[in-house]
N, C-alpha and C positions, 0 to 999 in steps of 0.2 A: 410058928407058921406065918406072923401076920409079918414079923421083921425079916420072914426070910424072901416073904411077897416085897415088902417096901424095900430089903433089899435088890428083890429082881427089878424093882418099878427103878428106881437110881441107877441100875446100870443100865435099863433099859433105857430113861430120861437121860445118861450120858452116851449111850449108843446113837439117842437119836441126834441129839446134843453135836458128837460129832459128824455124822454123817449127813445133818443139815449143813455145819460146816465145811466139809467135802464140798459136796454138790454146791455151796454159794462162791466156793473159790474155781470150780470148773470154769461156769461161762467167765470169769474175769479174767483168766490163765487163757482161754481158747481166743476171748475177743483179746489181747494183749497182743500175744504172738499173732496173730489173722496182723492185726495192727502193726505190727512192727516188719510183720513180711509183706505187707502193699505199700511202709512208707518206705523198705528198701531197695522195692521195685519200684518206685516212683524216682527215688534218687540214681537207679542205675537208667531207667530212661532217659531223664535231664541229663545226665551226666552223656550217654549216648548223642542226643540229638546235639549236645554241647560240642560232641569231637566230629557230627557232620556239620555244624554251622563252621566251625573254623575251616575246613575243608570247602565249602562255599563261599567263606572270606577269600579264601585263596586265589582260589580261582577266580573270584570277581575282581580281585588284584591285578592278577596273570593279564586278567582279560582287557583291564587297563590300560595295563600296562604294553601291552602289544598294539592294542588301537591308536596308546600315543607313538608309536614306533612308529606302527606304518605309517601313517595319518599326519602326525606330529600335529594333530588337535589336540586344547591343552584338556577339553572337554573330557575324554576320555580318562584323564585324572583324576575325576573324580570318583569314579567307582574302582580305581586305585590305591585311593585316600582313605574311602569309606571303609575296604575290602581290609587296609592296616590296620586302622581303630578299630575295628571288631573282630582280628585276629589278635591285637593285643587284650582285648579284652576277653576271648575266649582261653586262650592260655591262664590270665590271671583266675577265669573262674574251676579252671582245671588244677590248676595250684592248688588253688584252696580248699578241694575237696581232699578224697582218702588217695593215698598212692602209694601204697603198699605194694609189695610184690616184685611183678613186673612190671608194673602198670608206671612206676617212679623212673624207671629205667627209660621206659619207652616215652616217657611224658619228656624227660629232658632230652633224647635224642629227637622228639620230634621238635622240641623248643629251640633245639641246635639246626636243625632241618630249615626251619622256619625264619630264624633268622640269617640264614643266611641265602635263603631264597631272597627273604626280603633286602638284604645286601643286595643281592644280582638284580635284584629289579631296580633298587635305587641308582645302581651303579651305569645301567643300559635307557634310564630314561635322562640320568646327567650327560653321558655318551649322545644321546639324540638331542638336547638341546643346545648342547657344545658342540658337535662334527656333523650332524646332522644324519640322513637315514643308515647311509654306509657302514659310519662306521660303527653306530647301535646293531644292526644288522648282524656284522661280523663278530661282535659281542656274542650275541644269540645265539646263531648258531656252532657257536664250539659247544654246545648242550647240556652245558651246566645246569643251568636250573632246570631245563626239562629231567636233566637225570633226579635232582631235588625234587622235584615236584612229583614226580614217579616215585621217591620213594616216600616219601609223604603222605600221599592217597594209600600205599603199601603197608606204613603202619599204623594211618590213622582206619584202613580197614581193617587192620586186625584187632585193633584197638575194640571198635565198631563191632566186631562180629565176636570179642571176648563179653564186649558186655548186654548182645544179643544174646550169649548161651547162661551167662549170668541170669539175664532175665526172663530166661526157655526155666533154669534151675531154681526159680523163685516161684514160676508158676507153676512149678512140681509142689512144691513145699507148703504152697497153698492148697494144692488141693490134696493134697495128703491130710493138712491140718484139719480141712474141712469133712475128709472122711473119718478121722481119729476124732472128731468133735461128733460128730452124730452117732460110732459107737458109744463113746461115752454118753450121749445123748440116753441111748437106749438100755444104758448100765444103770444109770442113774433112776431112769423111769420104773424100773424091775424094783430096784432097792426101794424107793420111794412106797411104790405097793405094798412093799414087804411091812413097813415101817408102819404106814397107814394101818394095815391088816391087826398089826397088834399095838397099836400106842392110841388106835380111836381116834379120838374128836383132836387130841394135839398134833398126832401124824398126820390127821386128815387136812389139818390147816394147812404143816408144812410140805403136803403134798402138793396142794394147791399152786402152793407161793414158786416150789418147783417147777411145776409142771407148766407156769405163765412164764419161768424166767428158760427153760430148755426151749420154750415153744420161739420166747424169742431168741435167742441162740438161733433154733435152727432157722428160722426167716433172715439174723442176720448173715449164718454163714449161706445160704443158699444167692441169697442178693452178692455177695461175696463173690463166690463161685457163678454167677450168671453176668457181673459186670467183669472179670477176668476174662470169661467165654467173649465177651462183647469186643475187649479192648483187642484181645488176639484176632477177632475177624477184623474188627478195622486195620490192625497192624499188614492185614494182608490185601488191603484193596488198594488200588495205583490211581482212583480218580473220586473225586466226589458223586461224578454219576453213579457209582454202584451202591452208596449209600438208600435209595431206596427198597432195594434186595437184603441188605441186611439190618437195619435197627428196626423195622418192626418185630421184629421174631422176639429183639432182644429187649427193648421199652416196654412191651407187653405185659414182660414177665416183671421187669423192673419194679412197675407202676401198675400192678393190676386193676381191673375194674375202671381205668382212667383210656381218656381218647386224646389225642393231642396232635403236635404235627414240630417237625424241626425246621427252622428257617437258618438258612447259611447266608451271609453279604454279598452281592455281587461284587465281581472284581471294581468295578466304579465306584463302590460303594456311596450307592446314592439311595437302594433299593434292599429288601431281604428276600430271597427267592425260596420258595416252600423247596423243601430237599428230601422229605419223608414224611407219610403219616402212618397214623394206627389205630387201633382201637374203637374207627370210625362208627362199625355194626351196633358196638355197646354204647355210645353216646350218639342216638339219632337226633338227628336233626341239627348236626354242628355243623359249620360251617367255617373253612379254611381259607383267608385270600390266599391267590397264588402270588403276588406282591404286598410287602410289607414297606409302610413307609416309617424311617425310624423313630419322627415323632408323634406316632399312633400309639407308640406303646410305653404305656408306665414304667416298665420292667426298664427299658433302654433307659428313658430319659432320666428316673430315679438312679441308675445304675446298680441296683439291683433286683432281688425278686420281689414279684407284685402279685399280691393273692386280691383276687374279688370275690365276693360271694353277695347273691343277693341284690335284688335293684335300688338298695341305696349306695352298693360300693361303689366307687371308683371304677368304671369298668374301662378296655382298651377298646379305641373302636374298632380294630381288626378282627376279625371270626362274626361280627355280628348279622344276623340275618334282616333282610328287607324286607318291608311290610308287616303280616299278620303275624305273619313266623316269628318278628324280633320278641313278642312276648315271649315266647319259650325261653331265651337269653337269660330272664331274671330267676330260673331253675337252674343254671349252672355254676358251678365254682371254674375259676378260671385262675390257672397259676403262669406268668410269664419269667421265663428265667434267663438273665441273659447268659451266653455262654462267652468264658474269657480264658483266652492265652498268653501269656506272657504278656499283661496289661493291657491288651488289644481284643475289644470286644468281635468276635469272627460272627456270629450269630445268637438264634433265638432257640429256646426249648419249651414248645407251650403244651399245656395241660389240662385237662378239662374235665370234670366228672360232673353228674346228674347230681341235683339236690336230693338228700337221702341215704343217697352212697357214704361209704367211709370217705372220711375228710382225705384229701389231697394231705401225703406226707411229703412236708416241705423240705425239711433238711436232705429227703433221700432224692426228691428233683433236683434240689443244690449242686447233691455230690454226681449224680448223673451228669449234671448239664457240664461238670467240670472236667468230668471222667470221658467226654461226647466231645468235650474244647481240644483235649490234648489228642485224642485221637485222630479227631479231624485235621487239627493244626501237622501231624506228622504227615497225612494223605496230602495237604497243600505243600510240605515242604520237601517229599517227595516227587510232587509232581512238579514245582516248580524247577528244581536241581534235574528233572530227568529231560525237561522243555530246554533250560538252559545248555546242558549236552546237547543239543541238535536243532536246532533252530538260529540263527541269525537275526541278533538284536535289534537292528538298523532296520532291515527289511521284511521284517517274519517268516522269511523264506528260509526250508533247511540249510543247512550248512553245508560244508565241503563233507566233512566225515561221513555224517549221514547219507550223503547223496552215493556214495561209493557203497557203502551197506546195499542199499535200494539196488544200485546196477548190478551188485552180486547175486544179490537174491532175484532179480531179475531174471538174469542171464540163468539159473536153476531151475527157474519156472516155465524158462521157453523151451530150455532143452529138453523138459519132462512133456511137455502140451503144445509145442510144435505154434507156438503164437509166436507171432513178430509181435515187434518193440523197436522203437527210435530214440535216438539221445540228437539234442540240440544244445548245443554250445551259442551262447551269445554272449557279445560283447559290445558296451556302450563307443559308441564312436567319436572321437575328440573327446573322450571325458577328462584326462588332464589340462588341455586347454581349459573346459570349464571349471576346473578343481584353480586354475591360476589364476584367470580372469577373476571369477568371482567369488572365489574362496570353499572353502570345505562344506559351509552351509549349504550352498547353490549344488555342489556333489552328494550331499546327502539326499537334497531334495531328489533329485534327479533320478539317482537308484532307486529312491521309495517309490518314484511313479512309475518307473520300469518295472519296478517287480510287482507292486497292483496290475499293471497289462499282462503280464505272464500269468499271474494266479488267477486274471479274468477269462484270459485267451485259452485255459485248460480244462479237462472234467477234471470232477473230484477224483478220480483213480489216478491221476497224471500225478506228477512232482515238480516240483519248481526250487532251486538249490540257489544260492548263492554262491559261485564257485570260489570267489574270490576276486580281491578290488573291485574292479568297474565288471567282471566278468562272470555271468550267470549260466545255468544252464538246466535243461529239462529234460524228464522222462515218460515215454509217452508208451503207456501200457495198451496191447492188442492194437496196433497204430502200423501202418506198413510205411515204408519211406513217401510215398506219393502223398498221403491223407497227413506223414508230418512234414510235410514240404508248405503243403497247405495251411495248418495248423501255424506256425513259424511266421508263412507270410501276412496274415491274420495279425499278429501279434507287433512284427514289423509294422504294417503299416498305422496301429493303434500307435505302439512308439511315434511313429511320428508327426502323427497328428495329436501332439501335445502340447498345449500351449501352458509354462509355469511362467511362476512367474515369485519372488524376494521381496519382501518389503515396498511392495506395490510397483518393484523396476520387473518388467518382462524377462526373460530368461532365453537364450538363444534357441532354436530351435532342438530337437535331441531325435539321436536315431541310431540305429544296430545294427550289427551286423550280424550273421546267423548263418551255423555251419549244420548239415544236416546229416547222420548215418544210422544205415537202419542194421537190425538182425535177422538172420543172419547174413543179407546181400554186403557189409561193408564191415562186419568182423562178427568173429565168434566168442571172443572174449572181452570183456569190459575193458583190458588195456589197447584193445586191437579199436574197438569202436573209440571207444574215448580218441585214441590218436587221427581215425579217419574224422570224425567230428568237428577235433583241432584244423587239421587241414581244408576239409573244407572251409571253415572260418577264417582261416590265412587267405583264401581266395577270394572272400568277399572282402574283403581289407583290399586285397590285391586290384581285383578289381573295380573297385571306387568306392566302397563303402556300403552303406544301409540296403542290403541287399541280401538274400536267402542263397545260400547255394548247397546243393545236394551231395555228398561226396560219391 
């Protein structure tokens, strides 16, 4: 009886034996793969934003390279120069990753694409320095490279929206993992009982030792699955303004029981501008500047995380309260993280909890503030590439493309609500004269103070385009022809009461000419108005210059 007990007790002690076993190889197999499927999601994002940055070289090339064309400033080379050494550099880093599939295929036709854009480009700016605009000109338009360049964007999108679906099929796999980890979670817990129930005081240990190692399993896979949930709403936002609609929902749950606030760089990066907070209700009495200066803060100047705690640490002097209040400061922990992208610090991730609370977990603000870097840095590089589609470098004024968008959609909106709208055409007067006399600088200036009078002369619902060269023009929403005759003359006479002036020489006088047509008295279609527009700006040329005329 007693060996057939010590025999149950031995296979029971190798029952448990294994099945502690088991259960210690779970969380290591669950956290493994978790870990291997965010660092192949991490590699297919980089490797994504890798095939839009070249796509952005490109075009910053393209874009070069046509301003030396027109222009034949040598100035404009340079973001042609830049746009090569970082298209050569995007290919090398594209090399060097996987390209298996189709992906080898499509990498060397794009490598073949690419060079030999970059041929056409070299070949039409030698063309412009050799024969001058002509014959670059005639270069160009046989449409070679545009036909390149269109297919380019073609397969670097599909490239782009392969390794989009890749990483839609990564974040499946994750959260599958993470639901197949919390069954087992709850397999595991059942047995553990069972174990407990009959093996007493040694199951009861290894219950234990389970039951802290599934607990954290499941906080790690939840933080898992709630910074995934995170990174996906940032992947859907087009501006940094809508960041404070979304990362509080998401830090909350991050960093529980903590209050904090994220600071993003302004573009002058002189200042850090508060961009979200949270958890304000649980840590009373904190206090957020809404500017940050960079060297207020540990976290920046050390370059990297800065924990205080306590009135002997180290504290930042930013968040501190004035007067009686700053005593409560010395109850706080306070974590400063900087956040960093591709070697370039973008902002801050600060963190705050009450003295008493669970300690600030540091490693997991690390990996947040990193997880917040690359998010954010894709919403800048988004918005930057979506500003450079439509907007005009020189003057900040839309562009030609854009502005044809706008009269379309225009023209749909009046035919539905029965509102007039006016298009103005303007056009700098002698501006080649002053492009001879006194060179391309004195013409750049020129447009940029034209186009200030235009953007000053308008409401915010109006549009102001650079149509092309010296020639601008405007869209004047719920505006009847009389009120933009008005508006034009306004504008006109600011033009010419401008006094610039180069390297301390005066600059000659500057003035417009301005053609005016409304909807629908002078067309009903944006090519009907555009051309009444045209015309009457032939008429004020015609008739002497800086002058409005109404078609």
């Amino acid at each position: 009886m007693t060996e057939r007990i010590d025999r149950h007790l031995k296979w029971l002690g190798a029952l448990i034996l294994a099945i502690v076993a088991v259960l210690a190889a779970l969380p290591y197999l669950s956290s493994r793969e978790a870990d291997a499927t965010m660092a192949a999601l991490s590699q297919v994002a980089a490797r994504e934003r890798t095939y839009e940055e070249l796509l952005g070289a490109l075009i910053d090339a393209e874009t070069g390279q046509r301003g030396f064309i027109v222009t034949g400033d040598p100035a404009f080379l340079a973001d042609y120069d830049a746009g090569l050494a970082t298209v050569a550099a995007k290919l090398r880093t594209l090399r060097a990753g996987p390209t298996g599939g189709d992906e080898g295929a499509a990498l060397e036709r794009i490598a073949a694409l690419t060079a030999r854009k970059m041929a056409e480009m070299a070949d039409t700016i030698a063309l412009r320095r050799a024969h001058g605009f002509e014959a670059a000109g005639r270069a160009v338009a046989d449409l070679r490279g545009k036909h390149d360049m269109d297919s380019l964007r073609a397969l670097i999108g599909q490239r782009v929206a392969a390794l989009a679906a890749r990483r839609a099929a990564l974040r499946q796999r994750t959260h599958a993992t993470l639901a197949d980890n919390s069954v087992l979670g709850i397999i595991a817990s059942l047995v553990s009982g069972a174990v407990v129930f009959l093996a007493l005081f040694v199951a009861a240990r290894h219950l234990r030792e389970r039951a802290e190692a599934a607990a954290q399993a499941r906080v790690r896979n939840q933080r898992l699955e709630v910074t995934a949930q995170m990174l996906q709403a940032l992947d859907s936002l087009t501006a940094n303004a809508e960041l404070p609609a979304i990362l509080p929902v998401f830090l909350a749950r991050l960093l529980p029981g903590s209050a904090g606030a994220v600071y993003l760089y302004r573009s002058s990066r002189d200042f850090l501008q508060l961009a979200a907070l949270w958890g304000e209700a649980a840590d009373a009495g904190a206090a957020h500047d809404e500017l940050i200066n960079p060297g207020e803060c540990w976290g920046l100047r050390f370059g990297g995380p800065h924990l205080a705690r306590g009135a002997d640490s180290l504290r930042c002097p930013h968040g501190r309260h004035a007067g009686p209040a700053a005593a409560g400061d010395a109850g706080l922990e306070q974590l400063c993280v900087p956040m960093v992208s591709q070697g370039e610090v973008i902002g801050l991730l600060v963190v705050r909890r009450p003295r008493g609370a669970a300690e600030i977990e540091q490693t997991v603000a690390v990996t947040v503030a990193e997880q917040l870097a690359l998010g954010i840095s894709n919403i800048n590089l988004r918005e930057m590439l979506r500003r450079q589609s439509s907007v005009d470098e020189l003057t900040g004024l839309y562009n030609r493309r854009y502005f044809d968008e706008a009269v379309k959609r225009e023209v749909f909106r009046a035919e539905r609500k029965g509102a007039p709208f006016a298009l103005v055409m303007v056009d700098l007067d002698h501006f080649k004269r002053m492009n001879d006399m006194h060179g391309h600088d004195a013409g750049d200036l020129a447009l940029q103070a034209a186009a200030r009078c235009l953007q000053d002369g308008i409401r915010r619902s109006d549009l102001a385009c650079r149509y092309g060269g010296e020639e601008m023009a405007l869209l004047l929403v719920d505006c009847d022809a009389l009120a933009a005759t008005r508006c034009a003359e306004a504008i006109r006479a600011a033009i010419a009461a401008l006094s610039l002036e180069q390297r301390s020489a005066r600059l000659p006088g500057l003035t417009a000419s301005f053609g005016v047509a409304a909807w629908p008295d002078h067309g009903a279609t944006p090519e009907d108005l555009l051309k009444a527009a045209d015309r009457a700006l032939y008429a004020s040329k015609h008739a002497g210059r800086d002058r409005v005329t109404l078609a």
